[in-house]
C-alpha positions as CSV (number, residue, x, y, z in Angstrom):
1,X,101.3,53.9,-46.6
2,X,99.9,50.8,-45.4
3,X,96.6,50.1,-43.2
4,X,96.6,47.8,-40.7
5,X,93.4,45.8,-40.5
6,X,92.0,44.6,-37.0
7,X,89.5,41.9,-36.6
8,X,86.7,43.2,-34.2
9,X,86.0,40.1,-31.6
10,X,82.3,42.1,-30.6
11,X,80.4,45.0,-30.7
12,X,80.7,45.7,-26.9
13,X,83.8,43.7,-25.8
14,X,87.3,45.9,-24.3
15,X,90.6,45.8,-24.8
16,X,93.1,45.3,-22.1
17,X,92.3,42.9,-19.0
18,X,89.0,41.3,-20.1
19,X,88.7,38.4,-17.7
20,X,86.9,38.9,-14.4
21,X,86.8,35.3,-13.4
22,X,90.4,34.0,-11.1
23,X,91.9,30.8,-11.8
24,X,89.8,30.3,-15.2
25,X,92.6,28.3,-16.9
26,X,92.4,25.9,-13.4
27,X,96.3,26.5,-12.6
28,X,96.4,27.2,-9.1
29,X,95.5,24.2,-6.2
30,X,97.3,25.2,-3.1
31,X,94.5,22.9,-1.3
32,X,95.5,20.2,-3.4
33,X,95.1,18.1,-6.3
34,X,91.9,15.6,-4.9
35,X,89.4,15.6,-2.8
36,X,87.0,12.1,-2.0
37,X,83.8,11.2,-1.0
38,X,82.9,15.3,-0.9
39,X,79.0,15.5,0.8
40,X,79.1,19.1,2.3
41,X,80.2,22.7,1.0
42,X,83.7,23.9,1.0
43,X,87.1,25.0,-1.2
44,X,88.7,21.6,-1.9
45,X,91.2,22.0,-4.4
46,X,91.7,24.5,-7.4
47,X,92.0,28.6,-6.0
48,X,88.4,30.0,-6.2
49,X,85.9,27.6,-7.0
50,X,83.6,26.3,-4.2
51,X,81.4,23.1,-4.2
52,X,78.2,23.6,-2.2
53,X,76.0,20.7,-2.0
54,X,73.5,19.3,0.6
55,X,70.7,17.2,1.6
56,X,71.9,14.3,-0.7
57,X,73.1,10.8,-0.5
58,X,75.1,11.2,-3.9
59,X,78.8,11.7,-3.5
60,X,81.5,13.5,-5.9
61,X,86.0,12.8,-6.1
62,X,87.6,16.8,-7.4
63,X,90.1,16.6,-8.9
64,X,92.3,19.1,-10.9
65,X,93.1,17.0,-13.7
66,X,95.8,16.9,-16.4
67,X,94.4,17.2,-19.7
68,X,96.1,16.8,-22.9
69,X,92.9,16.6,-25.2
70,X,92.2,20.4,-25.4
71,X,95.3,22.9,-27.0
72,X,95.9,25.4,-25.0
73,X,95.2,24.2,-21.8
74,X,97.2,21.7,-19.4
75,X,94.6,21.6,-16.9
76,X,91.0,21.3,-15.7
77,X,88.3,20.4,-12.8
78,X,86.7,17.2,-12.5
79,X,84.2,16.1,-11.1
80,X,83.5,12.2,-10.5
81,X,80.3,10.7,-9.4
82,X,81.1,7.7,-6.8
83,X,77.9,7.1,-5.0
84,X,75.0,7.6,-7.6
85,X,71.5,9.5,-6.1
86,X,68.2,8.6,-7.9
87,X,65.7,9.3,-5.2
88,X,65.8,13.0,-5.5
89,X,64.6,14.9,-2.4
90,X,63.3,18.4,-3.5
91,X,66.1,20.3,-1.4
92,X,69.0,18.8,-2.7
93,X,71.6,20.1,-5.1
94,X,75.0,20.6,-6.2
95,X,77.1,23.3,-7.3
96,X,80.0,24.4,-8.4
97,X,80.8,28.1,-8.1
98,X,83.0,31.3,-8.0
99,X,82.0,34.2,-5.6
100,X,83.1,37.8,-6.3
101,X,83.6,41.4,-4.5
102,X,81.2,44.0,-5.3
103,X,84.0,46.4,-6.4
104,X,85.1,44.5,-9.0
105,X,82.2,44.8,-10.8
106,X,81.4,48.3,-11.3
107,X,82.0,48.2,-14.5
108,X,78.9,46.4,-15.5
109,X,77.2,49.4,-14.3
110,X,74.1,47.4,-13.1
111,X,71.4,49.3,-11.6
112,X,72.0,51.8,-14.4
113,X,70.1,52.5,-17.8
114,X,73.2,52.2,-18.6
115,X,73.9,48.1,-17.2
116,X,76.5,46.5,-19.6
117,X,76.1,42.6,-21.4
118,X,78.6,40.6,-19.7
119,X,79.4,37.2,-21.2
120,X,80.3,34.2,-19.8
121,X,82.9,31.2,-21.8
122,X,83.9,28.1,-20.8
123,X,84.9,24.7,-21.9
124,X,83.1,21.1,-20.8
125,X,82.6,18.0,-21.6
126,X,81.6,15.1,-19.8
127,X,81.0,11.2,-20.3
128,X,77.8,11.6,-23.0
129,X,75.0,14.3,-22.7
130,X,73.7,16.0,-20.4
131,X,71.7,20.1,-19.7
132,X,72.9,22.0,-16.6
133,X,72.5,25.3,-15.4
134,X,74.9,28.4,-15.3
135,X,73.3,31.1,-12.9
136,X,74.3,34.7,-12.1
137,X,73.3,35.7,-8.9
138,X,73.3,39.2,-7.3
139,X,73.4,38.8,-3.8
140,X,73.0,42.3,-3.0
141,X,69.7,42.8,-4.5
142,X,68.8,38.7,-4.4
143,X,68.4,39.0,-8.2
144,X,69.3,36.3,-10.6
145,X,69.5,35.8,-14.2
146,X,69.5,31.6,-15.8
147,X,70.9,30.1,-18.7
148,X,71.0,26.4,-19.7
149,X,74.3,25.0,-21.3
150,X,74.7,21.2,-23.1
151,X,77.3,19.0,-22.4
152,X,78.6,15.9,-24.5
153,X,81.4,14.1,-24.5
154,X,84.1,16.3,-26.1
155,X,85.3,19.5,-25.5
156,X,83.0,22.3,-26.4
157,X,83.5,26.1,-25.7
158,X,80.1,27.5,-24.4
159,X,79.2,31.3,-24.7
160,X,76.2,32.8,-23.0
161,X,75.7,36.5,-23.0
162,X,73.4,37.7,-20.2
163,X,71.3,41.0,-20.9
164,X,72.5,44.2,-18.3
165,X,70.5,44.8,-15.4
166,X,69.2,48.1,-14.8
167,X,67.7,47.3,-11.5
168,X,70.2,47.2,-8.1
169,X,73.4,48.4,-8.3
170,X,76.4,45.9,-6.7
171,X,77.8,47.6,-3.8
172,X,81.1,49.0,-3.8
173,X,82.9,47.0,-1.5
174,X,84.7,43.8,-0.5
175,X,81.7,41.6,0.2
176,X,80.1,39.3,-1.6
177,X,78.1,40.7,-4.3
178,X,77.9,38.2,-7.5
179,X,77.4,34.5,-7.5
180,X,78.5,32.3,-10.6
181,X,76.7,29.0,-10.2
182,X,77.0,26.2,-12.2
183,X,73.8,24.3,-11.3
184,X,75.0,20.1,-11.4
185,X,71.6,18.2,-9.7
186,X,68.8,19.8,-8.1
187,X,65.9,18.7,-6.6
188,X,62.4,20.4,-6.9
189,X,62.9,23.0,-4.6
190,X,65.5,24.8,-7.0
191,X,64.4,23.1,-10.3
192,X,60.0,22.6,-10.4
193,X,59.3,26.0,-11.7
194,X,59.6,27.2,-15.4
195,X,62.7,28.3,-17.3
196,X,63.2,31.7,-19.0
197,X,66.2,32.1,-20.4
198,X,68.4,34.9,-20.0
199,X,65.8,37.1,-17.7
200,X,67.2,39.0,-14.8
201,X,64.2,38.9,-11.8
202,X,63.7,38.6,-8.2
203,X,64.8,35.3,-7.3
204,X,62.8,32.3,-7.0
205,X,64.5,29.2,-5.9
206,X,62.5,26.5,-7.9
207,X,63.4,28.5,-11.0
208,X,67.1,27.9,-10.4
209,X,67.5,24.9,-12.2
210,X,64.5,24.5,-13.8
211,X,65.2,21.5,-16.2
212,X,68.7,20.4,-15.5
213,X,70.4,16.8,-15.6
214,X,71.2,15.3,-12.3
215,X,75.1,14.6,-12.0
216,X,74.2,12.4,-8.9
217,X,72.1,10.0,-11.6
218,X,75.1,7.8,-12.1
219,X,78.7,6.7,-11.1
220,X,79.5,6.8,-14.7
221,X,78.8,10.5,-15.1
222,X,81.8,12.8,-15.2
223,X,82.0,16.6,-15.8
224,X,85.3,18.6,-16.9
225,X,85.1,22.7,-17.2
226,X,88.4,24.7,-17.8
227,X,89.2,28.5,-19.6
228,X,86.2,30.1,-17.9
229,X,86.2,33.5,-18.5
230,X,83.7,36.4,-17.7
231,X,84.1,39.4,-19.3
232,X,81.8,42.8,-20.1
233,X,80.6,42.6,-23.8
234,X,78.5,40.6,-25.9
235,X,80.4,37.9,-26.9
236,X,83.2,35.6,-26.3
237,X,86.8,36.9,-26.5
238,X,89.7,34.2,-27.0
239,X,90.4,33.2,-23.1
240,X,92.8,35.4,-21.7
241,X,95.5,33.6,-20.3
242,X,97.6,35.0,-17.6
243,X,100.8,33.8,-16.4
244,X,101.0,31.1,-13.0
245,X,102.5,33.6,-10.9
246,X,100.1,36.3,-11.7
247,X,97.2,33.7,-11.4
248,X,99.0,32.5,-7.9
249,X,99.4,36.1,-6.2
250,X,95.4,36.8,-7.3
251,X,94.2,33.7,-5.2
252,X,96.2,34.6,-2.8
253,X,94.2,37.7,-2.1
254,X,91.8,34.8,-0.7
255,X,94.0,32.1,0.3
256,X,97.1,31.4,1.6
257,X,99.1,28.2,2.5
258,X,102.2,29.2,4.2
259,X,105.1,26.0,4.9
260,X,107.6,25.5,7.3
261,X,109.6,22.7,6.6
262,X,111.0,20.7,9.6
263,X,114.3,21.8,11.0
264,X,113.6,25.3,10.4
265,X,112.8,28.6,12.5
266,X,109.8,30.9,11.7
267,X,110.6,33.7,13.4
268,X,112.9,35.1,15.7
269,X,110.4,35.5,19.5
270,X,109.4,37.7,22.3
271,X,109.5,36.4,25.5
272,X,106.3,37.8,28.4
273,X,106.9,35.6,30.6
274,X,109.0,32.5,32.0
275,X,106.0,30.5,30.0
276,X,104.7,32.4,27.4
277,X,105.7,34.4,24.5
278,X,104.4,35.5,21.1
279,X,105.8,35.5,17.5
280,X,104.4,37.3,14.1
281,X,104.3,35.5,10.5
282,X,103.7,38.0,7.4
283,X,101.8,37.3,5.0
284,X,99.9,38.9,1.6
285,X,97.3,41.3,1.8
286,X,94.3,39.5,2.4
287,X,90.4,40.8,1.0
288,X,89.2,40.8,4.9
289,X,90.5,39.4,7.9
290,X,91.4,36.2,8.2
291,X,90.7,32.9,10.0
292,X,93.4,30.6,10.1
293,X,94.5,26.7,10.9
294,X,97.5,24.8,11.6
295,X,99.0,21.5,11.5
296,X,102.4,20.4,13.0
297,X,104.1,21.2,16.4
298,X,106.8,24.0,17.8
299,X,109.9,24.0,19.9
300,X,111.3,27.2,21.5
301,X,114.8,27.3,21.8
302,X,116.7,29.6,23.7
303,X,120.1,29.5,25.5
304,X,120.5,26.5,27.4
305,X,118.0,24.4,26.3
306,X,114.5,23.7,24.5
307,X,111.5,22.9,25.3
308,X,109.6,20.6,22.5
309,X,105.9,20.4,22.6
310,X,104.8,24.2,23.6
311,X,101.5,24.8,22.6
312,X,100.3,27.6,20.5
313,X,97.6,29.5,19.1
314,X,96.7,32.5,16.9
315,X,94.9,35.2,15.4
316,X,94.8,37.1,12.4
317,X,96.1,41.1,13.0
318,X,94.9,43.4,10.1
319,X,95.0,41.5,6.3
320,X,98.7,41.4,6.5
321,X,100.0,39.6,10.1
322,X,99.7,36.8,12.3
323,X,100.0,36.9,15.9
324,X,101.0,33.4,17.6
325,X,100.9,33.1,21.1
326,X,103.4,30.4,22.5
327,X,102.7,28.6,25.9
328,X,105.5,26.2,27.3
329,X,104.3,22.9,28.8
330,X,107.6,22.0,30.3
331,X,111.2,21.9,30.3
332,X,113.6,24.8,29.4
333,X,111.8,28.1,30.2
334,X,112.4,31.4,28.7
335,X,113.1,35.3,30.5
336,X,110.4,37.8,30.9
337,X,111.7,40.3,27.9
338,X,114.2,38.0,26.4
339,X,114.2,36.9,22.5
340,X,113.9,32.8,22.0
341,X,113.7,30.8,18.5
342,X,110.2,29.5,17.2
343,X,111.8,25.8,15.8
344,X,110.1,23.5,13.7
345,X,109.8,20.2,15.3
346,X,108.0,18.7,12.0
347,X,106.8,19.9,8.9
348,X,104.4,23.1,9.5
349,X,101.3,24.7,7.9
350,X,99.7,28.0,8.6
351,X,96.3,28.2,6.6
352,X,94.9,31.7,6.0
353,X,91.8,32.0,4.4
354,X,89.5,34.8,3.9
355,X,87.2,33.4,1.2
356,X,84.4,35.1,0.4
């Protein structure tokens, strides 16, 4: 009888679904591909990673880029200094992040004597050397915990292992409980005090980025970060890859792009009155309520004629259904109980987002 060897990847690391971080292999960009000239916070293009940046003159392109150089892996984020910032004022910075629900990350069992390692992987590079900052922050308990990464210009996997906490437990919920920041240009605000590695404390802003590069220091500078993975443990499994559909539905807990294409009906209507009627769109379980956005314009057809132009507006019911409220502006009107067709005059979208 034979025995079967197995290569241990970790004293502390599980088997099974390891990866806690969405979108790590940078698949998923229902926002789209590119964004320009980005100066303020926001989602711009891949599924779950946020830019926040303020208070500087220094300007970044996004992109979700095509790579080829790094096996494996067919895609990545970008980031693209365009308008260099070398008068630094002490509140800027930039970020790039990924925010997460409390109840996803009771098994780290912080607050506990019991709090678990939980290490962090990802691959950079950039256009030649540079120091920035990757951050955990508990925003329950306004904890944080610092550890400073090196880029160069080829790809390099980084692995940084941050101790448990045994102080403040994340709440069980779906709110905002754990920041991942990757710290990209600070000013003195976030980045005058001293640096100790790997401590969780009470926060202190000017310890956030204590001794980081600036991004904003040139238009040459680039920065590239794809296969992120967070997992419990204390070390680095191989990246976990999971197929684009399963990545896709996953953002779609947070973020949904919906499209009617022009020429087509989204949903069969209810009449109120001669003027005004309402029609629901389904859509996936959302984490919370939703707000949501349009572009494009409705007709309502009914027997006998149309009416092109109506205006409409909604709200989210619930994490599952949107209510649109229809209100003709002339032509063809409808009967008080009677069905009528919600047409596409152009191409539609119905944006549903309930980031964290």
């Amino acid at each position: 009888m034979s025995l079967i060897k197995v290569k241990s990847r970790g004293t502390d690391n599980v088997s099974g679904r390891r990866n806690i971080a969405y979108n790590g292999a940078m698949q998923v960009a229902q926002r789209g591909t590119s964004q320009t000239a980005i100066s303020s916070a926001g989602y711009y293009t891949v599924d779950r990673f946020r830019v926040a940046t303020a208070n500087s003159a220094g300007r970044l392109t996004m992109t979700q880029e095509t790579i080829t150089d790094l096996p494996g892996f067919a895609n990545a984020i970008k980031f693209a200094c365009t308008t260099a910032d070398t008068s630094i004022a002490a509140n800027e910075y930039l970020q790039l992040s990924q925010y997460f629900e409390g109840q996803d990350l009771q098994q780290f069992k912080k607050g506990t004597s019991s709090a678990e390692k939980v290490t962090v992987s990802f691959y950079v590079k950039g256009n030649g050397n540079a120091t920035y900052m990757l951050e955990l922050f508990d925003g329950d308990n306004t904890r944080h915990n610092t550890q400073q990464f090196s880029v160069t210009s080829s790809w390099n996997r980084v692995s940084l292992t941050f101790d448990g906490d045994t102080t403040g437990a994340y709440d069980d919920d779906n709110a905002l409980s754990l920041y991942l920041n990757f710290w990209l240009h600070a000013g003195s605000s976030y980045s005058g005090g001293s640096y100790t590695a790997n401590t969780w404390a009470a926060n202190v802003n000017n310890k956030r980025a204590s001794g980081i590069s600036s991004f904003f220091s040139s238009t040459s500078n680039t920065f590239f970060i794809t296969g992120l993975q967070m997992e419990v443990g204390d070390s680095a499994s191989d990246f976990e890859h999971r197929s684009f559909g399963e990545e896709l539905h996953l953002c779609q807990r947070y973020y949904e792009s919906k499209y009617y294409r022009a020429g087509t009906y989204a949903s069969a209507a209810f009449a109120f009155s001669t003027t005004t009627g309402r029609f629901g769109i389904d859509f996936l379980p959302k984490r919370a309520n939703a707000s949501v956005t349009f572009s494009g314009s409705v007709s309502v057809y009914k027997d006998g004629g149309s009416n092109a132009g109506a205006t409409y507006s909604a709200d989210a019911v619930g994490t599952r259904q949107l209510r649109v409220d229809v209100s003709l502006t002339g032509g063809a009107t409808m009967s008080a109980g009677s069905a009528f067709g919600a047409y596409m005059e152009g191409d539609w979208y119905v944006l549903i987002d309930a980031e964290l």
